[in-house]
Residue, then its C-alpha position, 0 to 999 in steps of 0.5 A: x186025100x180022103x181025109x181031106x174029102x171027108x173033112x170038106x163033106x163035113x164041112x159042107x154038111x155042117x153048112x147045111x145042117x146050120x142054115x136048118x137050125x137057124x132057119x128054125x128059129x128065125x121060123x118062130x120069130x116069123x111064126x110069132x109075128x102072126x100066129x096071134x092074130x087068130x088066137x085074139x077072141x080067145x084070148x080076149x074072151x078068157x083073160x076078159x080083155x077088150x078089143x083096145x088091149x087085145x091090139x096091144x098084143x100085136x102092136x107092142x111086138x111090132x114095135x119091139x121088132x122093128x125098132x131093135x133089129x138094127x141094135x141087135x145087128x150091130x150088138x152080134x157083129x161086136x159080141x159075135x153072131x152065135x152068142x147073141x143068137x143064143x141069147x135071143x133063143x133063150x129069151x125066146x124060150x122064156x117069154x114063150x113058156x111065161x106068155x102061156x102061163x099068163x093070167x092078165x092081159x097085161x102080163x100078156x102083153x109084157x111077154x109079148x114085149x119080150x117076144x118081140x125083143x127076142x125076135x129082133x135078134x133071131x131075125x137079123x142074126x140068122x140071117x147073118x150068119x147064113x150069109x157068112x156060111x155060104x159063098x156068094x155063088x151058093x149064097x142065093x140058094x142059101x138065102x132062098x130055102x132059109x127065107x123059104x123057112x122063115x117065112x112060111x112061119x110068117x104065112x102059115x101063122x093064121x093057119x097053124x093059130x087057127x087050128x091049135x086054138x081050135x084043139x087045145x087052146x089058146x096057151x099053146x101057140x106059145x108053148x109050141x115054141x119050146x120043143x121047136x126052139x129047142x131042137x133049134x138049139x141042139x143043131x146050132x149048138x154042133x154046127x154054127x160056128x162063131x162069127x164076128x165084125x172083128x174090123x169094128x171098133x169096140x164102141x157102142x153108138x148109145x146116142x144113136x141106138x137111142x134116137x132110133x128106138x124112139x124115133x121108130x118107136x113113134x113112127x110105127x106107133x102112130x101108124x098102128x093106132x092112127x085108125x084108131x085114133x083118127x089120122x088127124x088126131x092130136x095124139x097122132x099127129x104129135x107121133x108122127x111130128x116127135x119122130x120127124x124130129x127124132x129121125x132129123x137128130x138121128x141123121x145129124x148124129x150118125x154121120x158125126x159118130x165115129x162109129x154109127x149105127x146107122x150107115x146112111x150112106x147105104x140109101x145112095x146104093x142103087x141096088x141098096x135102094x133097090x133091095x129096100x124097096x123090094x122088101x118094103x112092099x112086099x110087107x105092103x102086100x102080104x100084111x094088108x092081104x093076109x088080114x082081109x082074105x080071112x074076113x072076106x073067106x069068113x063074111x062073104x063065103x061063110x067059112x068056118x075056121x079050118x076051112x079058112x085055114x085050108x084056103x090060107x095054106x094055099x098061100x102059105x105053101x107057095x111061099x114056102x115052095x116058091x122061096x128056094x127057087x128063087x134062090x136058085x134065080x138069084x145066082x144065076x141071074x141075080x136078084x133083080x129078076x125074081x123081085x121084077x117076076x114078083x111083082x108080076x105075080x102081085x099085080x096079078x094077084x090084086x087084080x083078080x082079088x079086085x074083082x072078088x064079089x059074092x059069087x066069085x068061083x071057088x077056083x078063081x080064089x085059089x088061083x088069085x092066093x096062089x099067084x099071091x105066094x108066087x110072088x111073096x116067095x119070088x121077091x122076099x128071099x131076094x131083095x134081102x140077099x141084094x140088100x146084103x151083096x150091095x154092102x161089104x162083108x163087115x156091114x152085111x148084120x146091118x145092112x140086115x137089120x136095116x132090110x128088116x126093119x123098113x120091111x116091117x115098117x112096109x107092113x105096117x104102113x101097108x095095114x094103116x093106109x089099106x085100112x083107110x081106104x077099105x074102111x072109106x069105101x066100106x062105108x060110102x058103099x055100105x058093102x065090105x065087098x067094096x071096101x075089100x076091092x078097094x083095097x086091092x086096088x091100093x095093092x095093084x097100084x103100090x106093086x107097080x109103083x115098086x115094079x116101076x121103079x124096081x125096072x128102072x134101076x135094073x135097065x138103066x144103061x148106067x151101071x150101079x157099079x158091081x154086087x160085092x162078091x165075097x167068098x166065106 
């Protein structure tokens, strides 16, 4: 009987010691997304790069990101989840180490390129076999602290960039990442164990990995350069025209293929289409916010770098706090309600920051970043636990990918378009204070939407048909 109890409490206690270590690296990945942001006039000013190549090194990474993390997906349910996540640690580790040995902006950006590739694994495979560890009852909670992880790399990035480039340099936000990733290793390496779709054919849809990486590519290519280039600009519409075309050819490929890449047949899932939106808007809010608070923290209150940092953590921290309750939420109540409550905190949080003006208190700022990661840790961690739990076990990498993907297509959209209006109303009222009201205003008015409808699919009288319940 010992024996038996010991082995249980080993086992158990691997669980938990293998959602630290894959949680660490899924850090970094999120880390990466954002901690560059901050570095950019460094960087620019040591490798003598203009603003136009500076962009470059947030765009090439976005792209690489969110047209790969379905194909990763899919390449860890045939080779098995640990093994590719361990090839995505060791690029990882790679691109980080040449990324800070970089002389030229362009070899910066081809590291940044890598990164990103490296990312879509860590991403989607992490989180996969989280999902597999756990059993549905102890799934939400998983999920939560592993989000909670993860995304405090996503929120505390400007604020860790900002204070590393500040006291050692610009190199060093990358070359953070070998200790960290490292250690991240060790622990996986004595308590992940492998894990595949051992139901999925061994083929690999070629034509469709193509078409999707093209056609997002393009997507979300156009969507990062349309401020740039102007949204009605040949360039611009031609991408969005190229990709139409792709998306409409991926459609008619897939659901041909004998084994596609893409399960369409997920998007006519109500809870799918509810974990969908969710995470698509919540990358809407975070990302737009994130890049306007600083600039408003620094143009309208004065603030210097560390004290910008201070003030962002507020953020960052609640995520980071918030995530594993919602967790909790999440398995007793299910994860319509944290994403209903989020959306709450989000409305909330857009309002006060819609009224911000020169003389806005201290208090009413921290109050308005702190509703802000109330809601970002309520709803992040649940819509993609819903989007994993609506689809069965064999699917559960894809349905993954498939979450993260439309996540950061949500992040990029939200910037674009949050950036027509800011700058729209910037100019009309010659005042950055009007052009940062309207853009909150665009983010009350995008959460209702998604709170809107998020609340429709839950109180519908017509049952969606059960959450697959699955025990590991």
């Amino acid at each position: 009987m010992s024996t038996n109890n010991s082995t249980a409490s080993n086992a158990k206690s691997k669980k938990w010691w293998a959602l630290i270590g894959v949680g660490l690296a899924s850090f970094l990945g999120c880390l990466d997304f954002t901690i560059v942001n901050t570095a950019l006039p460094s960087i620019g000013a040591a490798l003598s790069a203009d603003v136009a190549h500076l962009s470059w090194l947030i765009t090439i990474f976005m792209i690489a990101l969110s047209s790969l993390m379905v194909v990763m997906g899919r390449m860890a349910d045939l080779h098995g989840r640990r093994y590719v996540l361990y090839i995505g640690m060791a690029v990882f580790g790679t691109s980080s180490l040449f990324a800070g040995c970089a002389s030229s902006i362009n070899g910066l950006i081809f590291w940044r390129l890598i990164q990103g590739i490296s990312c879509a694994i860590l991403y989607p495979v992490s989180g996969a076999i989280v999902s597999n560890l756990f059993p549905a009852q102890q799934k939400g909670r998983a999920m939560g602290l592993f989000f909670g992880l993860s995304f405090a790399g996503l929120a505390i990035g400007p604020v860790l960039g900002g204070f590393i480039v500040g006291a050692v340099g610009w190199k060093w936000i990358f070359w953070m990442n070998l200790p960290v990733i490292l250690i991240s290793f060790l622990i996986c390496a004595k308590s992940v164990p492998e894990s595949r779709n051992s139901t999925m054919s061994r083929e690999m849809d070629y034509s469709g990995m193509l078409l999707l990486i093209a056609s997002i590519s393009s997507l979300v290519l156009a969507m990062t350069e349309a401020n740039t280039w102007g949204w009605l600009a040949p360039a611009t519409l031609v991408l969005f025209a190229f990709s139409a075309l792709l998306f409409i050819l991926l459609y008619a490929v897939e659901i041909r293929a004998r084994n596609p890449l893409i399960q369409f047949y997920f998007f006519t899932n109500r809870l799918f289409i509810t974990s969908i939106i969710g995470t698509f808007f919540v990358a809407f809010f975070y990302t737009l916010a994130f890049f306007l608070m600083p600039l408003y923290l620094e143009k309208i209150r004065l603030q210097n770098e560390y004290q910008i940092g201070l003030m962002l953590l507020t953020t960052s921290l609640t995520v980071a706090l918030v995530s594993p309750l919602s967790g909790k939420v999440v398995d007793k109540y299910g994860a319509q309600t944290p994403l209903l409550i989020g959306f709450v905190f989000f409305i909330a949080s857009a309002l006060l920051q819609a009224n911000f003006s020169e003389s806005s208190s201290l208090l009413a700022i921290l109050i308005a970043f702190t509703l802000m990661g109330i809601g970002w840790g309520a709803i992040v961690g649940p819509s993609t636990v819903l989007a994993v739990n609506s689809v069965s076990a064999s699917d559960e990498a894809i349905a993954m990918g498939t979450s993260m993907t439309l996540h950061n297509m949500g992040g990029a959209f939200g910037l674009s378009l949050g950036l027509v209006v800011f700058q729209s109303q910037e100019q009309v009222h010659q005042s950055f204070i009007a052009g940062y009201q309207g853009a909150m205003w665009l983010l009350v008015i995008s959460s209702a939407g998604a709170l809107c409808v998020i609340g429709w699919n839950f109180f519908r009288k017509k049952s969606p048909g059960p959450v697959i319940e699955r025990t590991c």
